[in-house]
DRENVEXTOR-884344 format. One record per residue (C-alpha): residue in one letter; x, y, z; residue number from 1. Coordinates in pm, whole numbers, padded with zeros to 5 digits. Layout:
// residues N
r=A, X=X, Y=Y, Z=Z, k=NUM
...
***
This chain:
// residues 178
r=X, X=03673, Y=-01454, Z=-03297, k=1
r=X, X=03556, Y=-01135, Z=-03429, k=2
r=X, X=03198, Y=-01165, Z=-03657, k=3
r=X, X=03001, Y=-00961, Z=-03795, k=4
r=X, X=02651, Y=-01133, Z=-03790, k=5
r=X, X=02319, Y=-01141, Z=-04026, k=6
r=X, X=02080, Y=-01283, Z=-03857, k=7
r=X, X=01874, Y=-01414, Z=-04121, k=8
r=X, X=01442, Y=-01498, Z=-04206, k=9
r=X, X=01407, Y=-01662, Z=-04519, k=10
r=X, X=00992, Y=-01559, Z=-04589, k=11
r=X, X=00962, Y=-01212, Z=-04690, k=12
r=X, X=01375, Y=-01167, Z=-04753, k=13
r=X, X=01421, Y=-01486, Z=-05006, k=14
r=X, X=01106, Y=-01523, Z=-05115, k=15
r=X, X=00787, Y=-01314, Z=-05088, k=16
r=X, X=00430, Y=-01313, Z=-05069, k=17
r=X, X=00416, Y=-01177, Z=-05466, k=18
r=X, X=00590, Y=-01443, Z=-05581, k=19
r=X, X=00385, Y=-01772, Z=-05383, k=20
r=X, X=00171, Y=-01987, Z=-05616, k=21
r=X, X=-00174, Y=-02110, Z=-05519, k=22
r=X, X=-00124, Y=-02367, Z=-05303, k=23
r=X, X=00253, Y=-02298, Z=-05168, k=24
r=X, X=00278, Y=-02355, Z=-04797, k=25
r=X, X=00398, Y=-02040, Z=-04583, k=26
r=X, X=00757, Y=-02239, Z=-04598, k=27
r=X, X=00858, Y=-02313, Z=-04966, k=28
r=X, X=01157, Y=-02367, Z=-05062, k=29
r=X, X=01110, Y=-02153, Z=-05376, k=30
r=X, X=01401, Y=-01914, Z=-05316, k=31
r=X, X=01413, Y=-01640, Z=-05582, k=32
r=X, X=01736, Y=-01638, Z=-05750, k=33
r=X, X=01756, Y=-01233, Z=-05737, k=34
r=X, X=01748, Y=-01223, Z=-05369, k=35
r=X, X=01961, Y=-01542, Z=-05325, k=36
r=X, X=02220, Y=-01277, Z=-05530, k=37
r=X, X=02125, Y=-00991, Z=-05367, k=38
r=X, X=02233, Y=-01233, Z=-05034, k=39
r=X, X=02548, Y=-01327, Z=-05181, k=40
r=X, X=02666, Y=-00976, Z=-05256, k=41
r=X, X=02607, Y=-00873, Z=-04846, k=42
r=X, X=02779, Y=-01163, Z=-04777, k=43
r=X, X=03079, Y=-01064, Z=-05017, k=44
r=X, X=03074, Y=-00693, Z=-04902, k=45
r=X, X=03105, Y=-00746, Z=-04530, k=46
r=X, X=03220, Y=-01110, Z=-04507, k=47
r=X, X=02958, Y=-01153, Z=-04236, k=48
r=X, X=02840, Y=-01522, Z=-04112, k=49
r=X, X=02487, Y=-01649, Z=-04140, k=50
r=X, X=02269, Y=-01669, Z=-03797, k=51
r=X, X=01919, Y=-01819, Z=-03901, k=52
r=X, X=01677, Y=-01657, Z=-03761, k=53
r=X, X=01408, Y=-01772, Z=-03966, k=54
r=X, X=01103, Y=-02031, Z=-03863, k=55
r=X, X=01288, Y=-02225, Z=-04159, k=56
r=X, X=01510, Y=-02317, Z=-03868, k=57
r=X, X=01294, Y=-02554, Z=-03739, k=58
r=X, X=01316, Y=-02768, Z=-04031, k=59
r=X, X=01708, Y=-02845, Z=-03975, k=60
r=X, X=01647, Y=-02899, Z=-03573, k=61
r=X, X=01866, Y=-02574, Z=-03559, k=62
r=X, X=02204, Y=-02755, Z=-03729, k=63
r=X, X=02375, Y=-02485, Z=-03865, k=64
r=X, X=02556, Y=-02759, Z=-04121, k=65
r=X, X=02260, Y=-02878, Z=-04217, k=66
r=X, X=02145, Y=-02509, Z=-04282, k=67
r=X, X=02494, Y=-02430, Z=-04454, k=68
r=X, X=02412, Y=-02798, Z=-04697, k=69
r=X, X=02100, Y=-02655, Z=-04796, k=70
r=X, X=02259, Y=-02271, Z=-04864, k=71
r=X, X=02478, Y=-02442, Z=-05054, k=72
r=X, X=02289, Y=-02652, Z=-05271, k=73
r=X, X=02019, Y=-02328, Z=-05378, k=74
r=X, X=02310, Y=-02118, Z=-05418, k=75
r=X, X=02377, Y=-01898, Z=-05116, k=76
r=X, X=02726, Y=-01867, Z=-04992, k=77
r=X, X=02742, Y=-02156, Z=-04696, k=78
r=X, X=02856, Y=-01936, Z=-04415, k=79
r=X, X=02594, Y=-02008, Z=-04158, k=80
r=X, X=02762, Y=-02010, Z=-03815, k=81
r=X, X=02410, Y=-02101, Z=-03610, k=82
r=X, X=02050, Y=-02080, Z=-03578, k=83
r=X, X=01872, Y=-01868, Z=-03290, k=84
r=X, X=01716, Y=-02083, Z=-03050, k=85
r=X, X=01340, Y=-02138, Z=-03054, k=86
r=X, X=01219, Y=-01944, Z=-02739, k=87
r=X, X=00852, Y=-01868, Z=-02929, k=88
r=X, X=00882, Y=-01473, Z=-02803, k=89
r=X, X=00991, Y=-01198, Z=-02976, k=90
r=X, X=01244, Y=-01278, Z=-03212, k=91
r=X, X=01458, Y=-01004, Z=-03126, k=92
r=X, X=01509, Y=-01195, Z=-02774, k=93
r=X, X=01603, Y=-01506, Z=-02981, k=94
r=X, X=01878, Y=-01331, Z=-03129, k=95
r=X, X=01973, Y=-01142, Z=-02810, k=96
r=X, X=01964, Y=-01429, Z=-02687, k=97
r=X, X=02198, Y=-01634, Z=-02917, k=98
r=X, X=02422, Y=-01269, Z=-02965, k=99
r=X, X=02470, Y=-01341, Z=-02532, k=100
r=X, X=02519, Y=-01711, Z=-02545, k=101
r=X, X=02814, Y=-01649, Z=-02829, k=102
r=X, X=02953, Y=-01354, Z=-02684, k=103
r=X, X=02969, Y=-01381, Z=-02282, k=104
r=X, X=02917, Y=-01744, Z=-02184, k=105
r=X, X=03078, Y=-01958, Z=-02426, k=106
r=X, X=03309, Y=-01705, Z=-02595, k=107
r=X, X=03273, Y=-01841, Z=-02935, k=108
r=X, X=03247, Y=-01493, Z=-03119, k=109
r=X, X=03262, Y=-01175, Z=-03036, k=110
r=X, X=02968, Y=-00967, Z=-03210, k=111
r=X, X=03161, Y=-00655, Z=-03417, k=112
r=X, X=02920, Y=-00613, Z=-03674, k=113
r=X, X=02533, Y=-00685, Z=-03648, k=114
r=X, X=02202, Y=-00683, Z=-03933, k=115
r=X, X=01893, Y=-00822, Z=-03908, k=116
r=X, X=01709, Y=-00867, Z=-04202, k=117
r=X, X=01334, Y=-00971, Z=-04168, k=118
r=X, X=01009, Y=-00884, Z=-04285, k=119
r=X, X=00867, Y=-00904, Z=-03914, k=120
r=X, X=00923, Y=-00565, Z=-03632, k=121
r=X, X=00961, Y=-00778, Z=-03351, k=122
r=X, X=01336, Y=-00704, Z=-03278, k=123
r=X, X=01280, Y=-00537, Z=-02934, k=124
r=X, X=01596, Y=-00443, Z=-02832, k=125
r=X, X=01782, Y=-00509, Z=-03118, k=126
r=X, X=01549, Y=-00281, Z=-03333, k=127
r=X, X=01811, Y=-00060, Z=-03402, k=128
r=X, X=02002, Y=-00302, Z=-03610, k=129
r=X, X=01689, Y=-00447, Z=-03774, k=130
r=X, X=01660, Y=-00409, Z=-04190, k=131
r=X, X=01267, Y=-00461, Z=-04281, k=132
r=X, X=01233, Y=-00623, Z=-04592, k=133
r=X, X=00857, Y=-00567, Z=-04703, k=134
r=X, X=00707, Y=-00945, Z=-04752, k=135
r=X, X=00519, Y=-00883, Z=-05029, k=136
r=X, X=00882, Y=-00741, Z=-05246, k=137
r=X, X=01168, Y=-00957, Z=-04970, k=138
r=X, X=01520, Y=-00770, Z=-05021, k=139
r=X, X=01569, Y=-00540, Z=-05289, k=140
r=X, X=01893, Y=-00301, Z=-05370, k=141
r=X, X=01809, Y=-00039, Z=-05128, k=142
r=X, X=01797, Y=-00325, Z=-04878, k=143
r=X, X=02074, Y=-00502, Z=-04974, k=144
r=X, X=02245, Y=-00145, Z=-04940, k=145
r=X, X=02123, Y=-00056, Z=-04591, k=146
r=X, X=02246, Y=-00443, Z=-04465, k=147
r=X, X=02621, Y=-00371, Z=-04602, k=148
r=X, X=02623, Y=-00045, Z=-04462, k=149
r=X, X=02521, Y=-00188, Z=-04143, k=150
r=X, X=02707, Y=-00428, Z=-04122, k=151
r=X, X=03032, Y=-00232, Z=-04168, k=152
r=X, X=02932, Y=-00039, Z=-03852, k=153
r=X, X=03068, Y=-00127, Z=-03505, k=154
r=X, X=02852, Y=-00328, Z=-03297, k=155
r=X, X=02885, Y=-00318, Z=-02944, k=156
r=X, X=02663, Y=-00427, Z=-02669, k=157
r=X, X=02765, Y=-00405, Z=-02344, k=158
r=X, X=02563, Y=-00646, Z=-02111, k=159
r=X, X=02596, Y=-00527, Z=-01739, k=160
r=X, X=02267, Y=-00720, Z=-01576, k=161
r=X, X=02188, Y=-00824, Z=-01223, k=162
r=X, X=01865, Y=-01036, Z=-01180, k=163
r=X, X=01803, Y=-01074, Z=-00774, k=164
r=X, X=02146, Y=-01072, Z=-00706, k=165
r=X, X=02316, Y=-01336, Z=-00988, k=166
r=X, X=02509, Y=-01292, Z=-01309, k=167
r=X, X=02261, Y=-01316, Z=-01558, k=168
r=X, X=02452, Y=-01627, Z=-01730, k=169
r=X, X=02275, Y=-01791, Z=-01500, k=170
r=X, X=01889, Y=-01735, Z=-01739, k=171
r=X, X=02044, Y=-02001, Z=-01946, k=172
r=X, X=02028, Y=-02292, Z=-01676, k=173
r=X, X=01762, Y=-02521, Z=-01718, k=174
r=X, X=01600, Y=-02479, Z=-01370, k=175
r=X, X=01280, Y=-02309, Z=-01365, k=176
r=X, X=01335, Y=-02185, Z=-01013, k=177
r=X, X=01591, Y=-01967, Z=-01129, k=178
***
């Protein structure tokens, strides 16, 4: 199935830093309505799915349903498709990561539109497709903007790797010999 994909952090896109009363936690579920709209309207413009990205994902065990539940009950449009998987490295690789999984291994989706929106830089690879959303502000217009446009553009990425001689599907077995 072709998808175009958001891979999405909650803190510093949904809420930000500005907006935190004394005594939130880093992860409150304070959303502010104008970004929750300013998500909506991506999500209208490109009919992309939701990948979370976000620490936030750790809450739901990575269930995407669970994910889409809450979306749905503060107001965001429940398209969530998945969640990266918790790697604790770069978060670019966690996407990459989940991007590979999808695409060339179990052949759910095929990737044809990519944004990453995130108040962090550590998208590696995927860098080029990243949207920095200053924490202290999360996603504004100009953001929101940049995302759509994004989005909208093709998205290819070609994996040709060798490691010592196997297919590379073979980083997602389980044995640490490999």
């Amino acid at each position: 199935m072709s998808t175009k994909i958001l891979a999405l952090d909650i803190d510093g896109v949904l809420n930000c830093s500005d907006n935190r009363r004394p005594g939130m936690t880093n992860r409150t579920y304070d959303l502010m309505p104008e970004k929750v709209k300013l998500l909506n309207e991506i999500i209208a413009a490109t009919d992309c799915k939701i990948v979370l990205s976000s620490t936030w994902r750790q809450d739901f065990n990575c269930n995407w349903v669970g994910i889409d539940m809450f979306f749905e009950a503060v107001g965001i449009e429940p398209v969530c498709i998945g969640a990266t998987p918790i790697l604790r490295i770069a978060r670019g690789y966690e996407i990459f990561h989940w991007i590979f999984k999808e695409q060339y291994i179990l052949k759910r989706h095929t990737v044809t539109g990519l944004c990453i929106l995130d108040d962090d830089d550590d998208m590696e690879m995927l860098k080029p497709w990243h949207v920095w959303t200053p924490n202290q502000v999360g996603l504004t217009e100009p953001t929101k903007q940049k995302a759509i446009d994004m989005l909208n553009e093709p998205f290819s990425l070609e994996v040709n790797l060798l490691i010592n001689g196997r297919r590379t599907d073979s980083l997602w077995n389980t044995d640490p010999h490999i």
